[in-house]
Kinemage of the C-alpha trace (Angstrom):
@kinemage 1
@onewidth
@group {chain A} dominant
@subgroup {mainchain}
@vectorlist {calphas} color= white
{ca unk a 1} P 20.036 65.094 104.641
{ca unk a 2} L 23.085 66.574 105.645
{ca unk a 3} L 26.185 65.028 107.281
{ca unk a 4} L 25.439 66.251 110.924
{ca unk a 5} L 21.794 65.478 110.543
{ca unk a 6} L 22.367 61.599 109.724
{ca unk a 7} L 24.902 61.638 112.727
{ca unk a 8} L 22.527 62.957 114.864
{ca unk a 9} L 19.833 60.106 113.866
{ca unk a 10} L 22.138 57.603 114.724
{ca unk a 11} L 22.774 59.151 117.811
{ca unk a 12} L 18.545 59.166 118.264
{ca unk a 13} L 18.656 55.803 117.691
{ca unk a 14} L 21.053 54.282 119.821
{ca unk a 15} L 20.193 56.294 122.775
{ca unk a 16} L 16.466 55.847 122.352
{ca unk a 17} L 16.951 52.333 122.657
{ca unk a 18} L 18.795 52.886 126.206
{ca unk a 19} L 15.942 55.045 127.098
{ca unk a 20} L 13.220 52.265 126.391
{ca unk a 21} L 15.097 50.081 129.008
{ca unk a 22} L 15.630 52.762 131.655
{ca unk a 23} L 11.557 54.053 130.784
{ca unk a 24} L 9.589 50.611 130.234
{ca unk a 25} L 9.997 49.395 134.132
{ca unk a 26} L 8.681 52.597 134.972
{ca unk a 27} L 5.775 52.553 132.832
{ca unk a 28} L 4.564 49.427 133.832
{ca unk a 29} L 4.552 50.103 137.258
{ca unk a 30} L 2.973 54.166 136.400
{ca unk a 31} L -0.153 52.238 134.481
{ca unk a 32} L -0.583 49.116 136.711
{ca unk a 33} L 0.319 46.709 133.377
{ca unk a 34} L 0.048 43.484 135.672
{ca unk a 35} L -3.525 44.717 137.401
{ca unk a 36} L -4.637 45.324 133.621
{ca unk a 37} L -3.294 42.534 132.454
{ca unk a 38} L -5.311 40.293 135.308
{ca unk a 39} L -8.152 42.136 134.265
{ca unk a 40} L -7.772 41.326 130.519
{ca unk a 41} L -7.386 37.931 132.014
{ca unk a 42} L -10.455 37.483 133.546
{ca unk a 43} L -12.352 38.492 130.118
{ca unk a 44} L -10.470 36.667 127.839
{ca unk a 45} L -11.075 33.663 129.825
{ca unk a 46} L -14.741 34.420 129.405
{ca unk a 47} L -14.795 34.360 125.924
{ca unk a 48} L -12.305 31.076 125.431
{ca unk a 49} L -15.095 29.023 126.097
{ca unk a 50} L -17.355 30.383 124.075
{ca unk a 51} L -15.018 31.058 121.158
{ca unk a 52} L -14.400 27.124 121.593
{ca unk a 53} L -18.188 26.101 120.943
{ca unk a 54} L -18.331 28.404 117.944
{ca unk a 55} L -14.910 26.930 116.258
{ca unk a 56} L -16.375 22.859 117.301
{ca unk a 57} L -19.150 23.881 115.353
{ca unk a 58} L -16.856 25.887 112.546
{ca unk a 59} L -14.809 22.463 112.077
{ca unk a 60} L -18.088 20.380 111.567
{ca unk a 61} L -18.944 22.596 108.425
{ca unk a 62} L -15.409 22.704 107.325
{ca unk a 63} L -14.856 19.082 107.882
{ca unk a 64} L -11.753 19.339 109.855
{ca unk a 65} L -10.667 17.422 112.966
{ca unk a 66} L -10.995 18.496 116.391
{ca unk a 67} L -7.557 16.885 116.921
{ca unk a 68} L -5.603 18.821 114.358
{ca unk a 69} L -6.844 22.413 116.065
{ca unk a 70} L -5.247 20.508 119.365
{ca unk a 71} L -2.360 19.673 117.551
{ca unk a 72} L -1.260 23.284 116.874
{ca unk a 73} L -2.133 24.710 120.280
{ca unk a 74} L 0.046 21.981 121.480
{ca unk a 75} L 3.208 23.341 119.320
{ca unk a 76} L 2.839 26.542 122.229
{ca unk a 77} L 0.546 26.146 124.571
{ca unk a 78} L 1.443 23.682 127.833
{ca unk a 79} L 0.167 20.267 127.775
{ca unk a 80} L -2.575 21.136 131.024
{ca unk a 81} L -4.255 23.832 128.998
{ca unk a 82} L -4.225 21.225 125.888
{ca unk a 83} L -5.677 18.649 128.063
{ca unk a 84} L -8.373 20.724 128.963
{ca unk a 85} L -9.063 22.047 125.936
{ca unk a 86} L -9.769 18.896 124.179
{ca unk a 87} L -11.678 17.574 126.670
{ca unk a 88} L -13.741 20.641 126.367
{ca unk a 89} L -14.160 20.063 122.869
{ca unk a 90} L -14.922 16.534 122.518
{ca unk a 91} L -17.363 16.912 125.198
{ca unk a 92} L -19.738 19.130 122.406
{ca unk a 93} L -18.031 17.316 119.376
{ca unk a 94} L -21.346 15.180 119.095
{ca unk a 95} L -23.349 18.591 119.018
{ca unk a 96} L -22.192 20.695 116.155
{ca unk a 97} L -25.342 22.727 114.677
{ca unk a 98} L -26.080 26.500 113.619
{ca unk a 99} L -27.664 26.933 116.762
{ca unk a 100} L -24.333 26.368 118.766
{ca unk a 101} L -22.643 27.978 116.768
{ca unk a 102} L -24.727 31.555 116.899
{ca unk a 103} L -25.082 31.246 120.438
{ca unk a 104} L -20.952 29.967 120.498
{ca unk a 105} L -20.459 33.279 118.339
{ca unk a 106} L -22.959 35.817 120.116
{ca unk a 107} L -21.496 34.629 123.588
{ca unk a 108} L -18.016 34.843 122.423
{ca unk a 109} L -18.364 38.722 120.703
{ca unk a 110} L -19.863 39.674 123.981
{ca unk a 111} L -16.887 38.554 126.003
{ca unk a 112} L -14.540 39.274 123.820
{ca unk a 113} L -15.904 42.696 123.199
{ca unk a 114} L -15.320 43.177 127.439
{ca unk a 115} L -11.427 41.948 126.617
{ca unk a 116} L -11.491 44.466 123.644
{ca unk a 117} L -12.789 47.381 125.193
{ca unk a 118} L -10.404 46.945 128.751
{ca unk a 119} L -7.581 46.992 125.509
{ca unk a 120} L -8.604 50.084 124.054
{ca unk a 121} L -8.414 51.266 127.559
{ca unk a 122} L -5.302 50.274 128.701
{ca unk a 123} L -3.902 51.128 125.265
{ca unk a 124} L -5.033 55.081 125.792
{ca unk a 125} L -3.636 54.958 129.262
{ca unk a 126} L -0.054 53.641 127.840
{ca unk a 127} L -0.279 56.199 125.097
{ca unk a 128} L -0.640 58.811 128.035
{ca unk a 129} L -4.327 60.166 126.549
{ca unk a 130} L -7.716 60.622 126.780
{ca unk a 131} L -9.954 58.424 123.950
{ca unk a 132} L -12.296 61.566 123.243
{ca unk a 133} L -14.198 59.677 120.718
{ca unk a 134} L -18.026 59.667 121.221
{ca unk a 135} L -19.789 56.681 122.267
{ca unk a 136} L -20.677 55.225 118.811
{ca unk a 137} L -17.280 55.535 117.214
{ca unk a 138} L -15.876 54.238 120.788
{ca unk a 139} L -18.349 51.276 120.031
{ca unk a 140} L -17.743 50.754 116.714
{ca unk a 141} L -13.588 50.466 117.083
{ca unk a 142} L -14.424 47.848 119.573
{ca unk a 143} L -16.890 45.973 117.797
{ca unk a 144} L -14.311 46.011 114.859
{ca unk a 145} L -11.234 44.872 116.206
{ca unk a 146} L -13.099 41.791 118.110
{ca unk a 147} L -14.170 41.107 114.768
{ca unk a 148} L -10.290 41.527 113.737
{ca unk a 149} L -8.671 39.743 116.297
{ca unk a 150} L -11.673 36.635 116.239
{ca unk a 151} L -10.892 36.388 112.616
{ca unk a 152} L -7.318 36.466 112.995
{ca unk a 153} L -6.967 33.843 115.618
{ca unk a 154} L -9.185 31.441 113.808
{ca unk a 155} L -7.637 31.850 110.573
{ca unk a 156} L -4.063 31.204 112.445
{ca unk a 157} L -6.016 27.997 114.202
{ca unk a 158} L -7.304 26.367 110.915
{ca unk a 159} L -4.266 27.773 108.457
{ca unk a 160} L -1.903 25.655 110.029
{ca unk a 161} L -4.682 22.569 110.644
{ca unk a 162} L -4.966 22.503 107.095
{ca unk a 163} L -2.165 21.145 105.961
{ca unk a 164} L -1.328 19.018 102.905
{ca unk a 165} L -4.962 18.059 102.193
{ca unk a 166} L -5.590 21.776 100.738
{ca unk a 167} L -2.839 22.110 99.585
{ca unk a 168} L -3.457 18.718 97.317
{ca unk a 169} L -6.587 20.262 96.666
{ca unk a 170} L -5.029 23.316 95.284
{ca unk a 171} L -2.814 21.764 93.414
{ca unk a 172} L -5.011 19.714 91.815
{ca unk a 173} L -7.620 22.383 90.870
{ca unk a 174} L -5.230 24.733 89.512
{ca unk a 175} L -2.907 22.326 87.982
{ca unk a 176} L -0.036 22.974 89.319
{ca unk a 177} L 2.884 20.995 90.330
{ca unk a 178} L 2.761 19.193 93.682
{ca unk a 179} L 5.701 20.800 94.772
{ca unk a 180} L 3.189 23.295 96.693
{ca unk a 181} L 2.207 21.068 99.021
{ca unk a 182} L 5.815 21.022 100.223
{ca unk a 183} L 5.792 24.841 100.115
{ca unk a 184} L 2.512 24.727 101.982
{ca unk a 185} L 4.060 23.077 105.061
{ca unk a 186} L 6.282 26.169 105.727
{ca unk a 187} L 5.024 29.114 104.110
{ca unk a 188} L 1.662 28.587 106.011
{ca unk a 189} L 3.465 29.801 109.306
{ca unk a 190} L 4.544 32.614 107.452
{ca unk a 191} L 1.370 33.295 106.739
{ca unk a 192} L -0.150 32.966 110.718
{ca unk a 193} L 2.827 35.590 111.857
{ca unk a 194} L 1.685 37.922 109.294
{ca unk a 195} L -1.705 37.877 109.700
{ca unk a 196} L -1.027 38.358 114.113
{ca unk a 197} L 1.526 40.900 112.846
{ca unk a 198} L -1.129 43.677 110.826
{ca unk a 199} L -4.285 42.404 113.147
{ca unk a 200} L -1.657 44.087 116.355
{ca unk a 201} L -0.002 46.669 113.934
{ca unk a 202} L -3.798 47.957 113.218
{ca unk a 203} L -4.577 47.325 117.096
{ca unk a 204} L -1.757 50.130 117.798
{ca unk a 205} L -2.203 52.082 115.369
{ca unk a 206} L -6.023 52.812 115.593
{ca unk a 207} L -7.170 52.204 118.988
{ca unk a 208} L -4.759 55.388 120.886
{ca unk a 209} L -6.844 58.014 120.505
{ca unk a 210} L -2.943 59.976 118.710
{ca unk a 211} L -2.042 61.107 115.452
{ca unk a 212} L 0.947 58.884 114.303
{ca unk a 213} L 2.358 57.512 111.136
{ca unk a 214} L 1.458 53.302 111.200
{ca unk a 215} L 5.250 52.827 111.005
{ca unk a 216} L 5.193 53.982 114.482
{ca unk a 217} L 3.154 50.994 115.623
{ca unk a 218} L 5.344 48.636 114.195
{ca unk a 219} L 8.362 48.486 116.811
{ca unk a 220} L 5.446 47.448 119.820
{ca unk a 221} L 4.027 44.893 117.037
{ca unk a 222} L 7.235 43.229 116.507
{ca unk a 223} L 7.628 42.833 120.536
{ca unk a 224} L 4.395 41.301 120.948
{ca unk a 225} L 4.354 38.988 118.135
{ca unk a 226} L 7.720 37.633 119.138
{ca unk a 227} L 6.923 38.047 122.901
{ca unk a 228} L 3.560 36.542 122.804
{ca unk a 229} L 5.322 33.348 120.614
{ca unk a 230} L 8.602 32.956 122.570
{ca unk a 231} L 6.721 33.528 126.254
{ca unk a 232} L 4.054 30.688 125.652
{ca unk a 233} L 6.649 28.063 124.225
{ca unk a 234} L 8.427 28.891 127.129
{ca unk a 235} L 5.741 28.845 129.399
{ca unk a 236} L 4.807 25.335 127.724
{ca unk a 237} L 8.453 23.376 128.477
{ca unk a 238} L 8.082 25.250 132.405
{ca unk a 239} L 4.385 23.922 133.109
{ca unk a 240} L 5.193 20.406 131.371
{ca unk a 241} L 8.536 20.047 133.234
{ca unk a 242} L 8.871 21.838 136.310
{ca unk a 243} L 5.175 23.337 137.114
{ca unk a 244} L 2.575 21.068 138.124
{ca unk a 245} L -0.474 22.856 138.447
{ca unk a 246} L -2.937 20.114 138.797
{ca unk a 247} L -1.016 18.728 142.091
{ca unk a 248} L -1.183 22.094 143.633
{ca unk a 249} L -4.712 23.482 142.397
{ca unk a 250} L -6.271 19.841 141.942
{ca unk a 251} L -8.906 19.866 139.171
{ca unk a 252} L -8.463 23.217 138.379
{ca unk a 253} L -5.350 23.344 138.051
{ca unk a 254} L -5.619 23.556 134.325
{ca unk a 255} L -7.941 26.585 134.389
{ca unk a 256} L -5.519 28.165 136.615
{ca unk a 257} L -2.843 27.564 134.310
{ca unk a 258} L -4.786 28.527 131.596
{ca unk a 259} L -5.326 31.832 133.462
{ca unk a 260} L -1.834 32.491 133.672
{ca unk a 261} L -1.356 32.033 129.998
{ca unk a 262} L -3.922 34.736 129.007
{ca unk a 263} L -2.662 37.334 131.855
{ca unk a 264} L 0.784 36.886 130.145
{ca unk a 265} L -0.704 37.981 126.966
{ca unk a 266} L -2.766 40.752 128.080
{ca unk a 267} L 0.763 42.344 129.688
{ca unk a 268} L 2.636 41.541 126.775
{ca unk a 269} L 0.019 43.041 124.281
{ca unk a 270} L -0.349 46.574 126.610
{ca unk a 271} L 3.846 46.515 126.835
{ca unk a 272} L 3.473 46.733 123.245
{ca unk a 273} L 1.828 50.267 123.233
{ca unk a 274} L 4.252 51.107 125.562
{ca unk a 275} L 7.188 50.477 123.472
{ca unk a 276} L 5.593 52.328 120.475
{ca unk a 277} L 4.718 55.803 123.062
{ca unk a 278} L 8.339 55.568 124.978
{ca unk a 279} L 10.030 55.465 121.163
{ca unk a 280} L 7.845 57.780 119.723
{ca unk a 281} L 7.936 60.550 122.545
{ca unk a 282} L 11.647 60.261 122.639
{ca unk a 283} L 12.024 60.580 118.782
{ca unk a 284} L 9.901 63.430 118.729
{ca unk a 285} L 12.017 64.996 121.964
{ca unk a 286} L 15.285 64.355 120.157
{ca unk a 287} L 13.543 65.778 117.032
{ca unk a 288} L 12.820 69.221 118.669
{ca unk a 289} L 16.048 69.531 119.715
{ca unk a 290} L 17.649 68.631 116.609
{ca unk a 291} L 15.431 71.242 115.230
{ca unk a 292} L 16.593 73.653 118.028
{ca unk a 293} L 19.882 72.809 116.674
{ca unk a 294} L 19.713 73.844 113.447
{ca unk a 295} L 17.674 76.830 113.577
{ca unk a 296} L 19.466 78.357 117.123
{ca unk a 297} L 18.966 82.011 117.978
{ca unk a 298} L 21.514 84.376 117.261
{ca unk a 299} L 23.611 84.995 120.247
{ca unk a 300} L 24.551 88.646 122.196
{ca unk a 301} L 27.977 89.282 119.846
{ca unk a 302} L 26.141 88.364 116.660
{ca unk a 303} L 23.025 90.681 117.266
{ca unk a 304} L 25.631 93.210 118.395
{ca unk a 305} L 27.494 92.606 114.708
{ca unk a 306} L 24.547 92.917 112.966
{ca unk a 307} L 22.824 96.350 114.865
{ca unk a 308} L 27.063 98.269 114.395
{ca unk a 309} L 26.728 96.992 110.660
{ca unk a 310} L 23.096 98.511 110.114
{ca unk a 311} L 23.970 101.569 111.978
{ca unk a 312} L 27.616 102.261 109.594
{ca unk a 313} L 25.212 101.878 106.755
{ca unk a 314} L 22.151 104.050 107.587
{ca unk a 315} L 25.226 106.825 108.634
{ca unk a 316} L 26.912 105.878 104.757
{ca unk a 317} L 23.323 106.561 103.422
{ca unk a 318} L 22.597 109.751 105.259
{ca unk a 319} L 26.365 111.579 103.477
């Protein structure tokens, strides 16, 4: 890479940046991101329930506490939704069996598959194309990343409800020095970022029905794993201190709240894919041009130069 070539990059860089702000507000008002995100909503709610019969039942075989689960929600989720949650929970804790938790699984794929496939959707409309897959590959990318993104959110439920207890256990099967279990306590959250950070990397990367490198997925990634985290601890301190939803909405209020939660993640997770197609188009734009650049047609006086010089040496030739 020459000189004038990593100028030029920098120059892509910092203006791209300008261009996401000036582009994003325009996007999400071109591809209706707050109708989708209602409608992503709507089916995620669906499949909460669901999910939570399936993971009550999960924790019985596992022989982990309801209340631990409900203590990591609480670290980002408002205390309403918590509330509710639990009481949902210990409602069915008396129940846990393989049939509830088929029929908790079964009911929560199909819901969750709606969510999934209104994604893929909204993702193909932010990437500005048409998902020309046929109907069993189109079925089979949605099948898989509601597999993906079930896994992924109950590993990041239990991986943190674990605690020291495995991490005693770990240490005493393999012998190791307890000094893990202090490890454990921090490392484990490192762990739950990373595993939401490739489940949404892989989201981007596969579902647009485009051609890019995965790199390019990864500046959309970043924004919705920070987004997601940062909007619902905020949206936590607002509904436990300024927002009460239960004195407006009465005994729904926490469903309502609830709601609100999961239509903030559907927007954040489609702004996502917009971030990666606004950077990538304008890279590529810049790119061309850079190209352009360095490869520029020859203008009038040089073509000129060039047919005098061929003509004084066909006229040498011909003496």
């Amino acid at each position: 890479m020459d000189k004038n070539e990593s100028i030029s990059l920098n120059l892509i860089t910092k203006h791209s940046l300008k261009n996401l702000i000036l582009e994003l507000p325009k996007r999400f008002a071109r591809d209706n991101i707050s109708q989708t995100g209602g409608q992503l909503a709507y089916f995620f709610l669906l499949s909460v329930f669901p999910f939570l019969i399936f993971l009550n039942a999960l924790l019985g075989f596992l022989n982990i506490s309801v209340e631990s689960i409900i203590r990591e929600i609480s670290a980002i989720a408002p205390e309403e939704i918590v509330v509710l949650l639990r009481g949902y929970l210990e409602s069915v804790v008396e129940t846990r069996n393989t049939s509830l938790l088929s029929i908790g699984l079964l009911a929560s794929l199909f819901s969750a598959s709606k969510a999934v496939d209104s994604l893929i959707i909204a993702l193909n409309t932010a990437y500005d194309v048409e998902n020309k897959r046929n109907f069993i590959t189109k079925k089979a990318v949605s099948i898989f990343f509601t597999l993906i993104l079930g896994f992924a959110i109950v590993i990041s439920l239990l991986l943190p409800a674990l605690g020291k207890n495995v991490a005693f256990l770990i240490a005493d099967f393999f012998r190791i020095s307890n000094i893990i279990v202090f490890v454990w306590v921090y490392i484990r959250w490192v762990i739950v970022f990373f595993i939401l950070f490739i489940t949404i990397a892989l989201l981007y990367h596969i579902v647009p029905y485009v051609n890019q490198p995965f790199k390019n997925s990864l500046p959309g990634t970043f924004f919705a794993v920070t987004s997601w985290l940062l909007v619902s601890y905020g949206f936590g301190i607002y509904v436990n201190n300024f927002a009460n939803y239960s004195a407006v909405y009465g005994s729904i209020g926490a469903v309502i709240a609830l709601m609100f939660w999961l239509y903030l993640t559907g927007i954040i997770l489609v702004l996502g894919g917009e971030i990666n197609d606004i950077l990538y188009r304008y890279y590529e734009a810049t790119k061309s041009k850079h190209d352009e650049v360095k490869i520029a047609p020859k203008t009038d006086e040089a073509i000129l130069d060039d047919k005098f010089n061929e003509l004084k040496e066909n006229l040498i030739d011909s003496n």
